[in-house]
C-alpha positions in Angstrom: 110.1 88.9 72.5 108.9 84.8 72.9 107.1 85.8 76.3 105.8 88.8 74.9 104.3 86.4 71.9 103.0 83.6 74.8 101.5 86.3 76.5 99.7 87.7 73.5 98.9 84.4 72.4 97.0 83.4 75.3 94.9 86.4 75.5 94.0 86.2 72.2 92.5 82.3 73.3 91.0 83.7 75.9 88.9 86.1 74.4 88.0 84.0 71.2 84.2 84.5 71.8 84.3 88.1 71.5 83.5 89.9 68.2 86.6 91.9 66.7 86.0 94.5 68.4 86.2 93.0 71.9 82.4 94.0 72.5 79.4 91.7 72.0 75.8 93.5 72.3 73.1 92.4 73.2 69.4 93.7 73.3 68.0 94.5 76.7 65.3 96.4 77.2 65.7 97.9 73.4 68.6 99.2 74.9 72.0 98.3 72.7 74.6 97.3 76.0 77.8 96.3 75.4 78.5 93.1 76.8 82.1 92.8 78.0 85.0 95.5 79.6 88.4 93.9 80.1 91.3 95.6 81.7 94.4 94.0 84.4 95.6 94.2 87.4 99.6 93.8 88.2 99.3 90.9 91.1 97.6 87.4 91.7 94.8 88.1 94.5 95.9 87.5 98.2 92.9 86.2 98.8 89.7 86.3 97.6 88.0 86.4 101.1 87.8 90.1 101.7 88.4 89.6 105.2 91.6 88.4 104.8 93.1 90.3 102.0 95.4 93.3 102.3 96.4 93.2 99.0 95.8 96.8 96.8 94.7 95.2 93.4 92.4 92.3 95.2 90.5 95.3 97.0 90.3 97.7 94.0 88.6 94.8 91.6 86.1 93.4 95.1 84.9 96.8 96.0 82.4 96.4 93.4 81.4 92.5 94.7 81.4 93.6 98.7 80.2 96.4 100.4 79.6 98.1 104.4 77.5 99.4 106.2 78.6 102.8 104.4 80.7 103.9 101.1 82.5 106.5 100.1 82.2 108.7 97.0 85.1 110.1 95.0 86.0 112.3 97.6 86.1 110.0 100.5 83.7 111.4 102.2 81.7 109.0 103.7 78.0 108.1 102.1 75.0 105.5 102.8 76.0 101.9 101.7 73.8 99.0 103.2 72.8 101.5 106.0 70.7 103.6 104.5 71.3 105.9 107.6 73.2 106.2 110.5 72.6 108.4 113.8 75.2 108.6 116.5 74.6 109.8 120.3 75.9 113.0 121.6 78.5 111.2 123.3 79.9 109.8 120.0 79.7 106.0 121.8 76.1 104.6 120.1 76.2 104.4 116.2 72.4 103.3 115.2 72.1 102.2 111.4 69.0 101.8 109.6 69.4 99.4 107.2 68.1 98.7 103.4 65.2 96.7 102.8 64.9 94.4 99.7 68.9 93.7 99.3 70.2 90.4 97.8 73.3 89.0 98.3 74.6 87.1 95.2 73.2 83.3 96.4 70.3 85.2 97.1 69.9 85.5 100.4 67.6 88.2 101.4 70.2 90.6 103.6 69.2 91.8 107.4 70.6 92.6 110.3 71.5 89.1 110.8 74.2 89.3 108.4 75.4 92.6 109.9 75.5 90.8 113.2 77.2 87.8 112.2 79.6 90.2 110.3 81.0 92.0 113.0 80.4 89.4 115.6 83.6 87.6 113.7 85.2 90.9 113.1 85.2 91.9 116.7 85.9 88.5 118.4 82.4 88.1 120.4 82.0 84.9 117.9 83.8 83.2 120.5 86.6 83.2 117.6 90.0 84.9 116.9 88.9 88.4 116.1 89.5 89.0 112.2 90.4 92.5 113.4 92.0 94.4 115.9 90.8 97.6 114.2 87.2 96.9 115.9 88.8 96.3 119.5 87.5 99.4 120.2 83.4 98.4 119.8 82.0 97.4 123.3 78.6 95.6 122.6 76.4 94.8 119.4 72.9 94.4 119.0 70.5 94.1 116.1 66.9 94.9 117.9 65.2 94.1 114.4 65.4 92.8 111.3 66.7 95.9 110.1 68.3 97.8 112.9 71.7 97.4 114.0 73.5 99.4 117.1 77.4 99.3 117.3 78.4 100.8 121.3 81.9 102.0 121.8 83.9 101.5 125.0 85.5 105.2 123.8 84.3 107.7 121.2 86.2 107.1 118.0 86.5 110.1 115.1 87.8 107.1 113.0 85.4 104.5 113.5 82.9 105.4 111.1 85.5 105.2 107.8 86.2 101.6 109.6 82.3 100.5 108.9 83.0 100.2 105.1 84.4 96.8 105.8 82.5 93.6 103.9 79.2 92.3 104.9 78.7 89.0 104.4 75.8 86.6 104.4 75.6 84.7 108.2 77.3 81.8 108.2 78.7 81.4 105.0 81.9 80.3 105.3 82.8 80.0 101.5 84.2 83.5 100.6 87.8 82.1 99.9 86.6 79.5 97.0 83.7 81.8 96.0 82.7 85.4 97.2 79.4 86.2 98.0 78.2 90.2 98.7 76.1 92.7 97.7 77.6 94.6 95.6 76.7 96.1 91.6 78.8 92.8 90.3 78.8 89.2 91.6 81.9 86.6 91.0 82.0 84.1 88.3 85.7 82.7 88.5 88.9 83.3 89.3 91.6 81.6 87.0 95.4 81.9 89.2 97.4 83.3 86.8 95.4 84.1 84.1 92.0 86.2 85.3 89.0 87.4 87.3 85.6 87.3 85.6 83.0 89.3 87.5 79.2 89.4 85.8 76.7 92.3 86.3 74.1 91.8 89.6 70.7 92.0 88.1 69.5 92.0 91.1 70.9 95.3 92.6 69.1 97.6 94.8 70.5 100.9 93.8 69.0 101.3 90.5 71.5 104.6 89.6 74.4 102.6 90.5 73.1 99.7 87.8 76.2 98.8 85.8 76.0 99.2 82.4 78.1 96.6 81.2 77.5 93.3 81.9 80.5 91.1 82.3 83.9 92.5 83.6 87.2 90.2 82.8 90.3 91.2 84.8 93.5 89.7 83.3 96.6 89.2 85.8 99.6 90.9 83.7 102.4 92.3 84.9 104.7 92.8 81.7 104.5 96.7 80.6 104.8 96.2 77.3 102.5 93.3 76.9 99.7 95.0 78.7 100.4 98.1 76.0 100.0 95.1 73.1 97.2 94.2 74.4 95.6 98.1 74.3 97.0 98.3 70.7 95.3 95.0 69.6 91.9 95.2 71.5 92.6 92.9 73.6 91.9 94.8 76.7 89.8 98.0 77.0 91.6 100.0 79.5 94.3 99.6 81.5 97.1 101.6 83.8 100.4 101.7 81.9 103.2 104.3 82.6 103.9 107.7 82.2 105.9 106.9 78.9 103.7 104.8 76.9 100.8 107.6 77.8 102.6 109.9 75.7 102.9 106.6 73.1 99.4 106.1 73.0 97.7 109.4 74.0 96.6 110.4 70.5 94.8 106.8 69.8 93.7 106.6 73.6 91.4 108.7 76.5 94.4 109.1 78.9 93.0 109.5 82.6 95.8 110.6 85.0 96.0 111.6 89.3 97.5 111.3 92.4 96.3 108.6 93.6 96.9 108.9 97.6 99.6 106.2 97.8 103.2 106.6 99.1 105.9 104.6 97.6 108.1 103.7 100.7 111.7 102.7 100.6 111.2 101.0 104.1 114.5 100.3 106.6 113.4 97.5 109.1 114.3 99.5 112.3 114.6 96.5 114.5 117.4 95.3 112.4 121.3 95.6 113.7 122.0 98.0 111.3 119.1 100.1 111.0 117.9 100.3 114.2 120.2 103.7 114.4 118.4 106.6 113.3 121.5 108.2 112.4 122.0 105.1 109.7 118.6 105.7 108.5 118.8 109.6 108.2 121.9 109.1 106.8 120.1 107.0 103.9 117.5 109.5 103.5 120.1 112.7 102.8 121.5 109.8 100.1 119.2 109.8 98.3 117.6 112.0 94.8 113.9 110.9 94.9 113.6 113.6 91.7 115.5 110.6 89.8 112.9 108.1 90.9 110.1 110.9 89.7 111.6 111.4 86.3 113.6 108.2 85.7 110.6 105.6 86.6 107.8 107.8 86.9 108.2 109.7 84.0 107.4 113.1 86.0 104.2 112.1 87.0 104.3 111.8 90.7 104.3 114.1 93.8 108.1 114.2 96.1 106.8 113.2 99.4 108.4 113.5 102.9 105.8 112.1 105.2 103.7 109.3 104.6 101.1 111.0 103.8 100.2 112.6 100.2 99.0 115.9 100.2 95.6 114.4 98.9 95.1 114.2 102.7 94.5 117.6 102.6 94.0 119.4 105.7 96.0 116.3 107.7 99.0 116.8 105.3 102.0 118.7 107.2 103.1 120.5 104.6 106.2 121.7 106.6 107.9 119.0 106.2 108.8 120.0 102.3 112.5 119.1 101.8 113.2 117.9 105.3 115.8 115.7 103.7 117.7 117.5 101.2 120.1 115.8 98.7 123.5 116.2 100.7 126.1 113.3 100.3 128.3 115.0 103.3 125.5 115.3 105.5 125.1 111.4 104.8 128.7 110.5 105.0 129.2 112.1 108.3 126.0 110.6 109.7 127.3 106.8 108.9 130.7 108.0 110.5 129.3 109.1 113.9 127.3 105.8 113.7 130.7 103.6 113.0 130.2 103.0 109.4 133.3 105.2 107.9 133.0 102.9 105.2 129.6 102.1 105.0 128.3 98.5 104.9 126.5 96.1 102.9 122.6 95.8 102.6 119.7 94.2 101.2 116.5 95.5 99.4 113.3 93.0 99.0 111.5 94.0 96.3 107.7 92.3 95.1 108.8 91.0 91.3 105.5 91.7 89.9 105.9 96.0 90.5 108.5 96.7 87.9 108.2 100.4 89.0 109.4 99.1 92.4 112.5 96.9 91.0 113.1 100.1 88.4 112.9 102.6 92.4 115.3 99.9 93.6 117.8 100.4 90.9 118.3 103.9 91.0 118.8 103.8 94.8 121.6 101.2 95.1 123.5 103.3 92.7 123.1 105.9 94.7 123.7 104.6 98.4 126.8 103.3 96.4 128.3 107.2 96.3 128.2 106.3 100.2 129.6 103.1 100.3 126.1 101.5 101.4 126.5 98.1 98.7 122.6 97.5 98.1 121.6 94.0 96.4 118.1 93.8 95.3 116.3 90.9 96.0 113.1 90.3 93.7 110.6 87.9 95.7 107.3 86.5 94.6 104.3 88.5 95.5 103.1 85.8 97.9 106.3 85.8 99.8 106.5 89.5 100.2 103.0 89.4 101.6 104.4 86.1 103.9 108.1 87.5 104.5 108.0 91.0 104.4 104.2 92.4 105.3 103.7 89.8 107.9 106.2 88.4 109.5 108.7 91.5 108.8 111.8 89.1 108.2 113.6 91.6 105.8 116.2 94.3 106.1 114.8 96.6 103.4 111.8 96.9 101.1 110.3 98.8 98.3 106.2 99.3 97.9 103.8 101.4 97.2 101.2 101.9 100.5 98.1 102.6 99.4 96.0 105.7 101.2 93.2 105.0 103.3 90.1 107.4 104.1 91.1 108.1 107.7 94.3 109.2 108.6 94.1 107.0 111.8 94.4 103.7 109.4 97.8 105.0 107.5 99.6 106.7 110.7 98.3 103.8 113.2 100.5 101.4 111.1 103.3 102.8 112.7 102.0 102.4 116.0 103.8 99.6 118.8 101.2 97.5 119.1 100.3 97.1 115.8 100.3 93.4 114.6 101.4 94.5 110.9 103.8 97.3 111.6 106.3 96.1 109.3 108.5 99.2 109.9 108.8 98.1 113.2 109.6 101.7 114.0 108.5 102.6 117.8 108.0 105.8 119.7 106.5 106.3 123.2 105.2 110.1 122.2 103.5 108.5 118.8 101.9 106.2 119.9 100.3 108.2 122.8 99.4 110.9 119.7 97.8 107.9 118.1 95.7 107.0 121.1 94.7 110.3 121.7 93.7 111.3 118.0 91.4 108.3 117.8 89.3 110.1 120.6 89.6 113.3 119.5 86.4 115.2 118.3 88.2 118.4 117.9 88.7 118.4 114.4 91.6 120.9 114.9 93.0 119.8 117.6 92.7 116.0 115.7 94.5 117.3 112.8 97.2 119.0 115.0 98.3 115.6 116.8 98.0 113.9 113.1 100.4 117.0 112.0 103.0 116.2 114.7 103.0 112.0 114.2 104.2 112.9 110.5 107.2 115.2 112.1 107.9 112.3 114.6 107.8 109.5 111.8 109.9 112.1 109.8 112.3 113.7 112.1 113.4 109.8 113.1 113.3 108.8 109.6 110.9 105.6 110.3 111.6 105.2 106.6 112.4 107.0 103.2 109.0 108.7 101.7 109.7 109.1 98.0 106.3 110.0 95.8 102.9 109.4 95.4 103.5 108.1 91.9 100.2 109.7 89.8 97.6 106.4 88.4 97.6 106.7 84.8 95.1 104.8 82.4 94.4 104.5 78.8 91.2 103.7 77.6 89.6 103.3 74.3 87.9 106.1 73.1 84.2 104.7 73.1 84.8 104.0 77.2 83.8 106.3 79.1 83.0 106.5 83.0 86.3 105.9 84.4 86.8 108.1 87.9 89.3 107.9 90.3 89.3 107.4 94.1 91.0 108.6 97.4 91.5 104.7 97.9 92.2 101.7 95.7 89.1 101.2 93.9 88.4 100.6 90.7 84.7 101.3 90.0 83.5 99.4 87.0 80.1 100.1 87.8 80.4 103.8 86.1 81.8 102.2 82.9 79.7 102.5 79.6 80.4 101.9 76.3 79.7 105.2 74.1 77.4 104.3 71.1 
């Protein structure tokens, strides 16, 4: 209850320049705006360079300061972002963008293709720098022939590469982004406060007039406490928010409830390079363990989607659907697994989990009690989000971990995680036949013959148990009644630029 009351407490200083109802307004253009949405996020930013962070919540609040050459609507189909057009060859190699005229980026820079080339000059290496990514290893040669053409060539045709081009375009040679982001986007950065919150302001200046936001300031408070962040709803202290399954039914009759899938897998990830683990009958043995239904009900509340690929069916055609029930519930399957692999009596294990994702220590729970009925001991390990980022993400020193990965528009940039060579493939899972797959599918125009090879990477990532697939746990956010606005994506985005303030 006291950090309940520091929490409340604070927020309530924070926001002591706001009327009573949270929402100043102001006159503009004899228009009555409101002035101010607030809402949270569950982690500190990993960085506020968007070239550098990974992390889901720092990419869902900058999507609406940065933006690529393209976007992508609510769908994820692809759509015209500072390209306002793109033509590629026959051969799929040459991608040609025509870019916007009269664009500002927030220190008002006038934007060309002089940012574009400075952009993916870093991205790609040809700086004469570290590449920022290996995703663009695949891009041959560059070329802006005028102020407001730019041509990417491709050393091999790439069905992927235009989902890739939604990457951040920044201004050429600013080198500030990690103290203060600069883009182009429908809201510009004011401050970030560590530990307490994001304040983002509307861009006057923005070139797509039906993409205007309609509120001006946007605060972002870090909170991670369920029931505080449900205070703060209840008091008007925030204005929306995602909260769980259970306090939705709580608030739903005072509250707009907004609920989906929201194309992430929650992954109970086994480091296959360690001693124990790197036996795939150990880590099918772990998978016929375990009840994800308990994880559904007990921490989701029933609102999430039993997955057994690392893909949600939100992927739609790419989803192997086959692949229902693969591991069934069956204790003497699992017993008989760790026998064969010399654990008669199973063995003892650890599982990282990021503190800040209760629904992730709450997953964690439920599974050591039931490795337990195998004589798998599981201690849970709560870690800082900045070390599980350090520890876990990048330098894969861990034995087991809980998180949620968050879908991508292509399935080339969830299933090439898994891939060898990959610099971040925590899983450390490896397979000859996947990987070639991988390599393949990348150059594959076919689309069925694409989705075919995508369809038999799931069975291989399955089949060898690379990990335990539980759910895509469903987003759910409750916003006051007079908000309107909110939509939901295919990736982690949270578009504040739709927001409006019924009057």
């Amino acid at each position: 209850m006291k950090k309940l009351l520091i929490v409340v407490c604070l927020f309530a200083l924070a926001i002591s320049s706001l009327t009573a109802t949270g929402v100043k307004e102001v006159k503009s253009n004899e228009v009555t705006v409101p002035s101010v949405v607030r809402t949270n996020i569950g982690s500190e930013p990993d960085s506020l360079d968007p070239w550098k962070s990974a992390a889901t919540d720092t990419e869902a609040i900058f999507h609406n300061v940065f933006e690529g050459l393209m976007l992508y609507d609510t769908n994820g189909k692809m759509i015209p972002g500072l390209a306002e057009s793109v033509v590629i060859s026959p051969d799929g190699l040459t991608y040609t963008f025509k870019l916007r005229k009269n664009v500002l980026f927030h220190n008002d820079k006038p934007f060309s293709s002089a940012d574009v080339l400075y952009t993916y000059n870093n991205l790609t290496g040809m700086s004469g720098e570290k590449a920022v990514s290996s995703k663009f290893a695949l891009i041959k040669n560059i070329n802006a022939p005028d102020a407001y053409t730019f041509v990417i060539t491709l050393l091999e045709p790439s069905a992927a590469f235009l989902s890739l081009t939604s990457i951040s375009i920044v201004p050429e040679g600013y080198i500030n982004q990690a103290e203060h982001p600069v883009g182009t986007g429908p809201y510009r950065f004011v401050e970030y406060t560590p530990g307490q919150r994001i304040v983002l302001e509307r861009n006057d200046a923005y070139y797509d007039t039906n993409r205007m936001p309609k509120v001006k300031r946007a605060e972002i408070y870090i909170m991670t406490d369920e029931s505080a962040i449900v205070s703060a709803l209840q008091s008007g202290q925030l204005d929306f928010a995602s909260i769980t399954a259970e306090d939705a039914k709580q608030l739903s009759s005072d509250y707009t409830i907004y609920n989906s899938p929201q194309n992430m897998v929650q992954i109970f990830a086994l480091n296959n390079e360690d001693p124990i683990f790197s036996d795939v009958r150990v880590r099918q043995a772990v998978n016929y363990a375990l009840n994800k239904q308990d994880v559904i009900d007990g921490v989701f509340g029933g609102y999430a989607t039993k997955l057994d690929s690392n893909f949600s069916p939100v992927m739609g055609m790419y989803y192997n659907d086959t692949l229902s029930g693969y591991y069934k519930h069956d204790l003497a399957k699992a017993k008989q697994l760790l026998v064969e692999a010399g654990y008669p009596n199973g063995f003892k294990m650890t599982i990282t989990v990021p503190s800040n994702y209760q629904s992730h220590i709450d997953t964690a729970q439920i599974f050591a009690q039931q490795l337990a009925a195998i004589g798998i001991k599981a201690t849970i390990q709560p870690v800082e989000w900045a070390t599980w980022l350090d520890q876990v993400y990048a330098k894969a020193q861990y034995q087991s971990t809980i998180i949620g990965l968050t879908g991508k528009l292509d399935p080339d940039s969830v299933l090439g995680r898994y891939t060898t060579t990959y610099p971040r493939n925590f899983f450390k899972f490896s397979n000859a036949r996947f990987d070639e797959l991988i390599a393949k599918a990348k150059v594959e125009t076919n689309d069925a013959s694409r989705i075919s090879m995508y369809k038999e990477c799931q069975k291989i990532l399955t089949e060898n148990a690379a990990a335990v697939y539980v759910c895509d746990p469903n987003l759910t956010v409750a916003a006051r009644k007079d908000l309107k606005g909110y939509v939901f994506y295919p990736v982690g985005f949270m578009d504040l630029s739709k927001l409006y303030f019924e009057e």
